[in-house]
N, C-alpha and C positions, 0 to 999 in steps of 0.2 A: 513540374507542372504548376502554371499559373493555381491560383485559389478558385473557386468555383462562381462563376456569377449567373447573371440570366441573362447573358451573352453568351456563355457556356452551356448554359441550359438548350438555349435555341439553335445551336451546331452541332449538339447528340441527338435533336429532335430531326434537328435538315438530313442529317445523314441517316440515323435509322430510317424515315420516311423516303429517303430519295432508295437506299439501299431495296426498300419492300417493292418498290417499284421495278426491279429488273429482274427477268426470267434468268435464273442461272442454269438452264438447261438448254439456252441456245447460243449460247459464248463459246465463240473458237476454242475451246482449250479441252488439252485432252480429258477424258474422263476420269484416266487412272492414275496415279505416279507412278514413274519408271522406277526412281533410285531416291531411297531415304536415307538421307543422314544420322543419323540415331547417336546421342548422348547419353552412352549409361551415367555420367557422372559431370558435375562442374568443377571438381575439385583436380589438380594437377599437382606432382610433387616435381616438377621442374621448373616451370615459373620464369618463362622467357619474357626479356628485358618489352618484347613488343607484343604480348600477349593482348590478342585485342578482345578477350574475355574477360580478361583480370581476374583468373581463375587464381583460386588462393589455393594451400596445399591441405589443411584439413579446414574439415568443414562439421556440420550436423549431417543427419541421412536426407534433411530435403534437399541439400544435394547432390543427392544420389539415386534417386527413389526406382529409376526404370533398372538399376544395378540389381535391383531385385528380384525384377522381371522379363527376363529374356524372352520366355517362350511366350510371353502373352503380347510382347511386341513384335515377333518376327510371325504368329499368328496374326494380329491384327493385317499387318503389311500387307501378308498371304491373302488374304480377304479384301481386299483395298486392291489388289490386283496387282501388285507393285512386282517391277523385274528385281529389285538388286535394293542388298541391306550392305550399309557402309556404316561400320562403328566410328566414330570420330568420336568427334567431342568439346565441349567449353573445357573440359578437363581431358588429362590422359586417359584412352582404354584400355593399353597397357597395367594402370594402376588398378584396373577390376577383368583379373583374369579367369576366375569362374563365371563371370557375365561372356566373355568373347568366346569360352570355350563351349556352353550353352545354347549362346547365338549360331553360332558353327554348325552343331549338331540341328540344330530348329532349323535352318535355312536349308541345311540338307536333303531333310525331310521334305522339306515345302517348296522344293524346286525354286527357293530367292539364291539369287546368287550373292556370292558376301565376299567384300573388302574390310580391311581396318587399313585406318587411315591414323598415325602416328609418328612423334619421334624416335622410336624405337627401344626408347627407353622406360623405365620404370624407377625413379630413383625409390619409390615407397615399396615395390614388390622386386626387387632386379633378378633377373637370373639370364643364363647362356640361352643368343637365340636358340642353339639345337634343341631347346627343351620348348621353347614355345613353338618350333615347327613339330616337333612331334605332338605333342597334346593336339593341336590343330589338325594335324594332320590324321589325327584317331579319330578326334572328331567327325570330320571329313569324310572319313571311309563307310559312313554309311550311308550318306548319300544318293538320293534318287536317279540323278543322269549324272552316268560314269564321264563326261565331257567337262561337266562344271571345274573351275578354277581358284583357288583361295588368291584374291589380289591383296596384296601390301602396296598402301600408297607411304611413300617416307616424306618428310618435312624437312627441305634440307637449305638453309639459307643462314645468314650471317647471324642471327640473333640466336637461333640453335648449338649453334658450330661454337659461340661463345659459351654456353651452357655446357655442352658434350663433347665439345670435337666431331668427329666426322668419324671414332674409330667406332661408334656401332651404328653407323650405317654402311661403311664398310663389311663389318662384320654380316650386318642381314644380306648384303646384294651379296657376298663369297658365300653364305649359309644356303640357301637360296637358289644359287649357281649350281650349289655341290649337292645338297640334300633332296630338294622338292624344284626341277628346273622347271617343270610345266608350272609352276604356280607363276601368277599374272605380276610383275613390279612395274611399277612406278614413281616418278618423284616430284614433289611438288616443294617450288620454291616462291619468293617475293616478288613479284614484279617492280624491282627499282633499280637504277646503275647504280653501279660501282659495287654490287656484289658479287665478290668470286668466289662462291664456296660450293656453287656446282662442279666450278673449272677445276678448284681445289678436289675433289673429289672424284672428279675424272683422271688427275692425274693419279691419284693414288692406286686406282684402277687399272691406270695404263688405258684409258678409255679413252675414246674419240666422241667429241659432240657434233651434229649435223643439225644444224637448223634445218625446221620443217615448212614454220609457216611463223610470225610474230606470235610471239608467247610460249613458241615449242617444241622441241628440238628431241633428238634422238642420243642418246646414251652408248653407243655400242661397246660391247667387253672385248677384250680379247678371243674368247673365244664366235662371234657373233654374235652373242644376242644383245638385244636390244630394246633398252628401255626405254620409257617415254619421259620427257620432262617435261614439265607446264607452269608458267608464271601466272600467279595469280595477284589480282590488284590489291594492295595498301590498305590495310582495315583500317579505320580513321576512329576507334572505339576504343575503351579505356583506358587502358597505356600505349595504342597507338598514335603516335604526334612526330607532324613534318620535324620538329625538332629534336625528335628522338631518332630520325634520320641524319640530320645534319649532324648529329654527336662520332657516326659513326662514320662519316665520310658519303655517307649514299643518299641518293638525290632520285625523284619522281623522273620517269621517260617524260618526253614530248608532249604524247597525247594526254598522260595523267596529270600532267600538270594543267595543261590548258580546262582542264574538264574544272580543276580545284582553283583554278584562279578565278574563274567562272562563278564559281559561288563566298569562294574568302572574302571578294568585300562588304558584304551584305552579315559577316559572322565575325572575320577576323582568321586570322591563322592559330588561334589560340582554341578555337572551338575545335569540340570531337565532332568532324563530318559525316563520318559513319560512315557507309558502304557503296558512296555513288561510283567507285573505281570496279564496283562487280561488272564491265561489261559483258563476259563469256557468261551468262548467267544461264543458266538452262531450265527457263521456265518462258518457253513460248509456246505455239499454236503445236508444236510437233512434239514438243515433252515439258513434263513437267515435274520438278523433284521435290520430296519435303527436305524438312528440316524437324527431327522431335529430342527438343529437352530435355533434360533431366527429370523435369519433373511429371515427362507428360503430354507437354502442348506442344502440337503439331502445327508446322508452321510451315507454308507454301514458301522455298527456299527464298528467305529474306526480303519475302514480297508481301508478308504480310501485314497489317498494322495491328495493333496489341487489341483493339475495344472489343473485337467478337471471335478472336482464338478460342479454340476450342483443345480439349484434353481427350485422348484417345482412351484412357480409362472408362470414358464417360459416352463417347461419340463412336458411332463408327464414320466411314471414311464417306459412305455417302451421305450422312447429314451436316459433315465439314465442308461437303463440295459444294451442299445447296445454300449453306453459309458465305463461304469464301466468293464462291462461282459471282455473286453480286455486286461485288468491289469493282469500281474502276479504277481504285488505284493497284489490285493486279491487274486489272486487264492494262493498264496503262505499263508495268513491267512488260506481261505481253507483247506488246507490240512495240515497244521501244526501248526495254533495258531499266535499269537503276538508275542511269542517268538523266535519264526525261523525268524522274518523278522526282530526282534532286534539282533537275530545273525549274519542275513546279513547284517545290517547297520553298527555291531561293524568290522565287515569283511573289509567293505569297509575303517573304518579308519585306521584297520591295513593295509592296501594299499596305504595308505597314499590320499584316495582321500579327498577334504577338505569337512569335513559338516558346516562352517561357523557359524553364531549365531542360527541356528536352533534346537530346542529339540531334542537329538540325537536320541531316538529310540523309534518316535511316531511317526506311520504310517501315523497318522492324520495332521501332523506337519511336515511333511517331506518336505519340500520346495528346499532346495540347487538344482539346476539342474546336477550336475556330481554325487552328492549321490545318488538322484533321477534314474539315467540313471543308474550306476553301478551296483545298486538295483535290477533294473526292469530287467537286462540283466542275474544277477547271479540267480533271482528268475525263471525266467524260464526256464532254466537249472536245476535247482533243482526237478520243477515241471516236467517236461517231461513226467515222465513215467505216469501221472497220467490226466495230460490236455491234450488240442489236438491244434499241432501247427506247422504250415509250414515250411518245410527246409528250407527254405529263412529267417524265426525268430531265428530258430536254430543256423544257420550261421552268423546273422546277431551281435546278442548277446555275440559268443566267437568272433568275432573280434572284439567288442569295449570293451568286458573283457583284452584282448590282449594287445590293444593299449591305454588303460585310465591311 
């Protein structure tokens, strides 16, 4: 972040002032979130070459703080009205197994339904899957609707497989197969050519792939069933780099590249782009997901900008909404993706406003205060015809497009 001036001064003022001016009670978006991403931890003891957290392996407890708090997280959700708690993570949740086992039994209870989303490994805690499906599954069993399902999402893609190998994700889809078949799998890999370590692992399986639709295709085992695989777009954050693709032989699709050529000359290929490759993002007019920290701070999934996050320790969920609900640069996610709002941030550097040390075109990251302001002014203009918003924001927004 640039140093503070009274240029800076007057693009905290545009946007908190242009922000008070819009009702967040009458924006397309839902009321509730459907599915929260939940980070009990940042810390990881695996440490994949393309970790786009740059999760390190030990840490202090600030990161790790919601590790401590399961049930007062999967309580807040409950309250927030949320369908579905997904443990992921900036770190492995694997490596905090009294948190998943906790989360388990809370979402049980409180009719959330719950994924963990993992490499399936633990190098800091390791043990035999059959011992984390049973715990889980004890968990499990008390449970409000005998119907609900424990889903495992795996991580299964080229910078893993150099980490692990593929023998314990073999091992979960046979554990899995044989132990708990009604529990929900899935697999999430990278969206880039030239990696084959889904294929690789279907052959291990003896399994057949069936493309469904671009980005997702079907798993099937031997015996029938059938998994789902999904590619997900290129994190461009901090050990993410097209050159840490090229090392390995894999290269951007068609449409990904066009979207990053689109904003590289304005930054260079050498800049962390951040996350304009999320288009499957699922935060529009029909859902909408968080994202909460390790430490807390709930974030409207990667659609947030950092200056008025707010912390669920501190907030409940309706005074995040009457917060967040103001932004048009989510509503601008809303209505058009990650990528419209990396096109307005590349907009803004071709105007020469400065985005400083900041990740150039990650909503989540978005810090600079005149990028910030420039942003939020051209995004509501863009959105008009579609959100609902006061002549006085109207106005207020091409006058400081005007004068910035």
């Amino acid at each position: 972040m640039l140093p503070s001036s009274p240029k800076d001064a007057a693009a905290r003022e545009f946007r908190s002032s242009l922000l008070d001016l819009i009702d967040p009670d009458v924006q397309p978006i839902p009321t509730r979130p459907f599915t929260a991403f939940v980070w009990p931890t940042e810390l990881c003891s695996i440490g994949c070459a393309h970790c786009s957290f740059g999760s390190i392996r030990v840490g202090g407890e600030s990161k790790r703080v919601l590790a401590r708090h399961p049930e007062v997280v999967a309580q807040w959700l409950s309250k927030a009205g949320a369908r579905k708690l997904v443990v992921c993570g900036g770190g492995e949740p694997l490596d905090e197994p009294e948190f998943v086992i906790a989360t388990i039994a809370a979402c049980g209870q409180l009719r959330l339904r719950f994924e963990v989303y993992t490499s399936g490994v633990s190098l800091l805690r390791p043990k035999p899957v059959a011992e984390y499906i049973q715990e889980w599954s004890d968990a499990w069993s008390s449970r409000v609707s005998k119907n609900d399902r424990i889903g495992v999402r795996l991580s299964v893609d080229l910078f893993h497989e150099e980490r692990l190998g593929l023998d314990p994700i073999v091992e979960w889809i046979q554990s899995v197969e044989a132990r708990v078949p009604d529990w929900f799998l899935s697999i999430r890999g990278i969206r880039v050519e030239g990696d084959g370590s889904v294929e690789r692992l279907a052959a291990r399986l003896a399994a057949g792939i069936q493309p469904i639709r671009e980005g997702t295709a079907w798993l099937t085992l031997r015996s029938g069933r059938r998994i789902l695989v999904e590619w997900k777009g290129f994190v461009f954050e901090e050990r993410g780099r097209l050159s840490l693709l090229r090392r390995r032989g894999l290269r951007l699709n068609a449409s990904d590249s066009a979207i990053v050529n689109e904003l590289t000359p304005e930054s260079g290929t050498r800049s962390a782009l951040g996350r304009p490759l999320s288009a499957r993002l699922t935060v529009t007019e029909r859902r909408l997901d968080l994202e909460i920290h390790a430490d807390g701070a709930v974030h409207v999934l990667e659609s947030s900008p950092p200056d008025r996050r707010l912390n669920l320790f501190e907030n409940t969920w309706e005074a995040m909404r009457a917060t967040y609900y103001r932004d048009p640069i989510l509503h601008r996610v809303v209505e058009a993706g990650l990528p419209a709002v990396a096109s307005l941030i590349s907009a803004a550097q071709r105007a020469r406003i400065p985005t400083g040390l900041t990740v150039p075109y990650s909503v989540d990251r978005l810090q600079d205060h005149r990028t910030l302001a420039w942003v939020t002014a051209a995004a509501l203009l863009a959105n008009s015809q579609r959100f609902i918003y006061p002549d006085d924001a109207r106005r207020l927004s091409r006058q400081y497009l005007e004068s910035a």
